[in-house]
C-alpha positions as CSV (number, residue, x, y, z in Angstrom):
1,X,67.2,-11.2,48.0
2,X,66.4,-8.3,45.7
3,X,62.8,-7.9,47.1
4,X,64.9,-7.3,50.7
5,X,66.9,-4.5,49.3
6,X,64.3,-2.8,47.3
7,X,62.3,-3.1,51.1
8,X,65.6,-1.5,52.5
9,X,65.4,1.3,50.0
10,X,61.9,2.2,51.1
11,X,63.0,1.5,54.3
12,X,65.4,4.7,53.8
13,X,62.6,7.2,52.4
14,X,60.3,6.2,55.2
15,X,63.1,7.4,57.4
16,X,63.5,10.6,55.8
17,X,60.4,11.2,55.7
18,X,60.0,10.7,59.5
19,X,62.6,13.0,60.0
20,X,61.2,15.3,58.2
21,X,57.8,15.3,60.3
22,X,59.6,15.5,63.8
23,X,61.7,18.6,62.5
24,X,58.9,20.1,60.9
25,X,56.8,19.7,64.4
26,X,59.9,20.8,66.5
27,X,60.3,24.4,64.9
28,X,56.6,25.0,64.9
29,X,57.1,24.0,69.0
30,X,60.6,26.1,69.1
31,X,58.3,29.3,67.8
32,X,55.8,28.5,70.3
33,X,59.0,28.2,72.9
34,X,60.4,31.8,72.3
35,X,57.2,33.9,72.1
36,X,55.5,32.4,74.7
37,X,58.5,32.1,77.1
38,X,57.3,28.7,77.8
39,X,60.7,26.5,79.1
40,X,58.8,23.3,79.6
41,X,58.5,23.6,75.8
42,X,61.9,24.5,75.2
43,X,63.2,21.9,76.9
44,X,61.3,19.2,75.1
45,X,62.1,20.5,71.7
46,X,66.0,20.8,72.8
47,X,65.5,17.2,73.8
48,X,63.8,15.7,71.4
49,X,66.7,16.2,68.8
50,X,68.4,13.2,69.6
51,X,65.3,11.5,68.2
52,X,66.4,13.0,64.9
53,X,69.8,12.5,65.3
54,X,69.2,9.1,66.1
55,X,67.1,8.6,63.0
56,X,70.1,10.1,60.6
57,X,72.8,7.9,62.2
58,X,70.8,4.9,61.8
59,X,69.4,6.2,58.5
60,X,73.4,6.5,57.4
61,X,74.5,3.2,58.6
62,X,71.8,1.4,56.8
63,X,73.3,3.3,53.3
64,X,76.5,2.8,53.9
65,X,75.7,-1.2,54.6
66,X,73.9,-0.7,51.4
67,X,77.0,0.5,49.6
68,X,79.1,-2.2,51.0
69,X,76.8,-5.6,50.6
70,X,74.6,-4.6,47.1
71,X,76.8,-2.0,45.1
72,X,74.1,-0.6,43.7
73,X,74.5,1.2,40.4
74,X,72.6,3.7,38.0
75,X,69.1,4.9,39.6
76,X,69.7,2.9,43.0
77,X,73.1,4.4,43.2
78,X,71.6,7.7,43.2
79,X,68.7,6.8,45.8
80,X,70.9,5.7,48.0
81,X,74.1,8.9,47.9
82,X,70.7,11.2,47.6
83,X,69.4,9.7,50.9
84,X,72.4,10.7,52.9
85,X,72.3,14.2,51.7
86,X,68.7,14.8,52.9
87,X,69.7,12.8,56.2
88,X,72.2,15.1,56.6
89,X,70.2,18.5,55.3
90,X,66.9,17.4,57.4
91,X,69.4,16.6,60.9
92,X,70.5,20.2,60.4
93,X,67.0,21.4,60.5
94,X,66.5,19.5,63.4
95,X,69.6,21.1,64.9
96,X,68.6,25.0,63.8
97,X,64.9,24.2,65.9
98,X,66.8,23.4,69.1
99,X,68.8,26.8,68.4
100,X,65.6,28.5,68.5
101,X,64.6,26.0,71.7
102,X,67.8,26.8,73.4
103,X,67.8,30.7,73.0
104,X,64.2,30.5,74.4
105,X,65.7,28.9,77.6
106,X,69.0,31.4,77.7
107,X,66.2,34.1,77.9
108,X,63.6,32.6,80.5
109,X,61.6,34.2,82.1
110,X,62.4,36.8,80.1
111,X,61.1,37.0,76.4
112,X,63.6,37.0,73.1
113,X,61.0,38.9,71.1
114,X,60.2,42.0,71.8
115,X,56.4,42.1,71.4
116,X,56.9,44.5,67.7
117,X,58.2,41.7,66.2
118,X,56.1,38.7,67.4
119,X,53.8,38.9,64.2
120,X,57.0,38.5,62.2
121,X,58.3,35.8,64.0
122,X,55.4,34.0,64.0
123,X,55.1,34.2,60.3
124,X,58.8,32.6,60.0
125,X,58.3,29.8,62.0
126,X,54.5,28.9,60.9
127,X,56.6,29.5,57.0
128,X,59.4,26.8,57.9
129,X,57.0,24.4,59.3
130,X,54.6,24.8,55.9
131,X,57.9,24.5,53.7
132,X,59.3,20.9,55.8
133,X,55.7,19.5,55.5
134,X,56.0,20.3,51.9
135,X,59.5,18.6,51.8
136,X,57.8,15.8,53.5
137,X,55.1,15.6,50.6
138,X,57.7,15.4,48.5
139,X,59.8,12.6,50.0
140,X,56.7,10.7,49.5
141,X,55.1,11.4,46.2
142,X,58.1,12.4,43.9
143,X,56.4,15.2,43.0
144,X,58.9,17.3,41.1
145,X,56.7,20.3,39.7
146,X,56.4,20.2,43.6
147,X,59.7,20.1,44.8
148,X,60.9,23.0,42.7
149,X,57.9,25.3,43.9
150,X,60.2,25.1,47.1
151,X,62.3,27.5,46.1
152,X,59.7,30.1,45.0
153,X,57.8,29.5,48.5
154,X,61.4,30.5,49.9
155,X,61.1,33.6,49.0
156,X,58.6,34.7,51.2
157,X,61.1,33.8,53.9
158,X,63.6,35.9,52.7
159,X,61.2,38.4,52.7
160,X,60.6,38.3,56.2
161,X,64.0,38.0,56.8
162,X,64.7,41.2,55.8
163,X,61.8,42.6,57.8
164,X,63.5,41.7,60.9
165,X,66.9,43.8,59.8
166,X,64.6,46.8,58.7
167,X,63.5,46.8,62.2
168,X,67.1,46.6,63.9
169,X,68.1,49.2,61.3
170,X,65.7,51.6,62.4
171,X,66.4,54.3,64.4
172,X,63.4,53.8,66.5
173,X,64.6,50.7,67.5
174,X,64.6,50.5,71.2
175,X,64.6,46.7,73.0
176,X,69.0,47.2,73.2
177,X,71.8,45.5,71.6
178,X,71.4,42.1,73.0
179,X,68.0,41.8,72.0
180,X,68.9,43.0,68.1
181,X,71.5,40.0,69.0
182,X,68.9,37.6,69.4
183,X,66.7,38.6,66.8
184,X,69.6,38.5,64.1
185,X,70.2,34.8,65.3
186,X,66.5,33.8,65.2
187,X,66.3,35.4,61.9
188,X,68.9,33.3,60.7
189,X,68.0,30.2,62.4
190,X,64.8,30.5,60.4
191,X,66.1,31.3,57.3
192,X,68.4,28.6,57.0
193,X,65.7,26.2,58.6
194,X,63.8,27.2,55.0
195,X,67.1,26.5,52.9
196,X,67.4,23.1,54.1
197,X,63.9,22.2,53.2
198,X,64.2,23.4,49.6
199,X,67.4,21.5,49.7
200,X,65.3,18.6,50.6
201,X,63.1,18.9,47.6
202,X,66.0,19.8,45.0
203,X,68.1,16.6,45.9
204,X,64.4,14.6,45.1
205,X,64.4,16.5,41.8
206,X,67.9,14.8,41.2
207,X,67.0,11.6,42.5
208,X,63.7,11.2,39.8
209,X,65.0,13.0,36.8
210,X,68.5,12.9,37.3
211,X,69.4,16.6,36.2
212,X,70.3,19.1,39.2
213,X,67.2,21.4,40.1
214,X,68.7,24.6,39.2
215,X,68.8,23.5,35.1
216,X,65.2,22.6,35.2
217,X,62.7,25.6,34.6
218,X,59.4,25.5,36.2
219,X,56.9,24.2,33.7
220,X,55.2,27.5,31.9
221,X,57.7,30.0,33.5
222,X,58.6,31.4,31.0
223,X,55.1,31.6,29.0
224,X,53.6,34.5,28.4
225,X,50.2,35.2,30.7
C-alpha cells in the first residue's frame, strides 16, 4: 500500500515536470509567433494550453485524493501542499505564453514588434524558456544550490525589461501608442513568465530543506573574492 503512494508521489513530480516542459516549449513557440507573424503558430500555442491545464487539474485532483485517503504528515505533507503551488505557478506560465500567442493573432498580418525591438524580444523569450528548463532540472534533481541561482538568472530579465520601457520612453519613439501598448503587455507577459519559474524552484528549496528560499544565502555569497 505504501509502495502505491510513494509511486503516486512520483507520479505528481513527473507531472510537474511535464508541465513544465510544454510551457517551457510554448513561450519559446509564442516568441516565434509574434516576431514572425506566423498565426498557424499562434494558434497552436493558444491551443495547446488546455494540455497544461489538463495536466494541473488532474495533477490537483490526484493531491487532494492524496490528502483525503493517506494524511500524509511531516516531509510528505509538504511534497504534496508544495506540488499544488507549482501546479498552480507552472499553469500560469502556461497561461502568460498563450497571452503572447494570442496578441500575435490580434495583430496578424500585421507585426506586434516593431523591427527595433525584435533583438530584445527575442532575448526575453529565448531567457524564459532557459529559466522553465532550469525549473524543470530542478523538479527532477532537487538541486537546491540550483534552484536559488533562479533568482540571480532573473535578473537579466528584469534587465531587459526595462530596456523595452527606455525605448517607449524615448522621444524618438515612433511605431504609435498601440504598439507601445503591445510592447508594455509583452514585456510583462515575459517578465512574469520568469517569476513564475523562480517560483518554481523556491517552493523546491522548501520542499528539500524545509526553510523558505529567501532565508537561505547562496553558498559563498557573501565570501570575499
Amino acid at each position: 500500500m505504501r509502495d502505491a503512494y510513494h509511486e503516486e508521489l512520483d507520479s505528481i513530480g513527473d507531472g510537474l515536470v511535464e508541465m513544465a516542459r510544454l510551457v517551457g516549449s510554448a513561450i519559446g513557440r509564442a516568441t516565434t509567433a509574434i516576431l514572425d507573424a506566423d498565426l498557424k503558430l499562434a494558434e497552436a500555442v493558444i491551443a495547446g494550453d488546455a494540455k497544461v491545464d489538463g495536466l494541473q487539474h488532474d495533477l490537483e485532483a490526484r493531491a487532494i485524493a492524496l490528502l483525503a485517503r493517506q494524511q500524509p504528515v511531516a516531509t510528505d505533507l509538504r511534497i504534496v501542499v508544495t506540488s499544488l503551488r507549482m501546479s498552480a505557478d507552472l499553469e500560469r506560465a502556461g497561461d502568460l505564453a498563450q497571452h503572447v500567442a494570442k496578441l500575435a493573432r490580434l495583430r496578424f498580418p500585421e507585426r506586434a514588434v516593431p523591427r527595433d525591438l525584435h533583438s530584445t524580444v527575442l532575448e526575453m523569450g529565448q531567457l524564459a524558456q532557459r529559466l522553465m528548463a532550469k525549473a524543470g532540472e530542478v523538479l527532477i534533481t532537487k538541486d537546491v544550490d540550483l534552484a536559488l541561482q533562479l533568482e540571480q538568472d532573473d535578473d537579466a530579465m528584469d534587465l531587459l525589461h526595462r530596456t523595452l520601457f527606455q525605448h517607449l520612453m524615448d522621444d524618438r519613439w515612433q511605431h504609435g501608442i498601440e504598439t507601445a501598448v503591445d510592447v508594455t503587455l509583452l514585456g510583462r507577459y515575459y517578465e512574469r513568465f520568469a517569476d513564475h519559474a523562480v517560483s518554481v524552484a523556491k517552493r523546491v528549496v522548501y520542499l528539500v530543506t524545509g526553510e523558505h528560499a529567501d532565508d537561505l544565502q547562496q553558498p559563498g555569497a557573501n565570501e570575499a573574492p
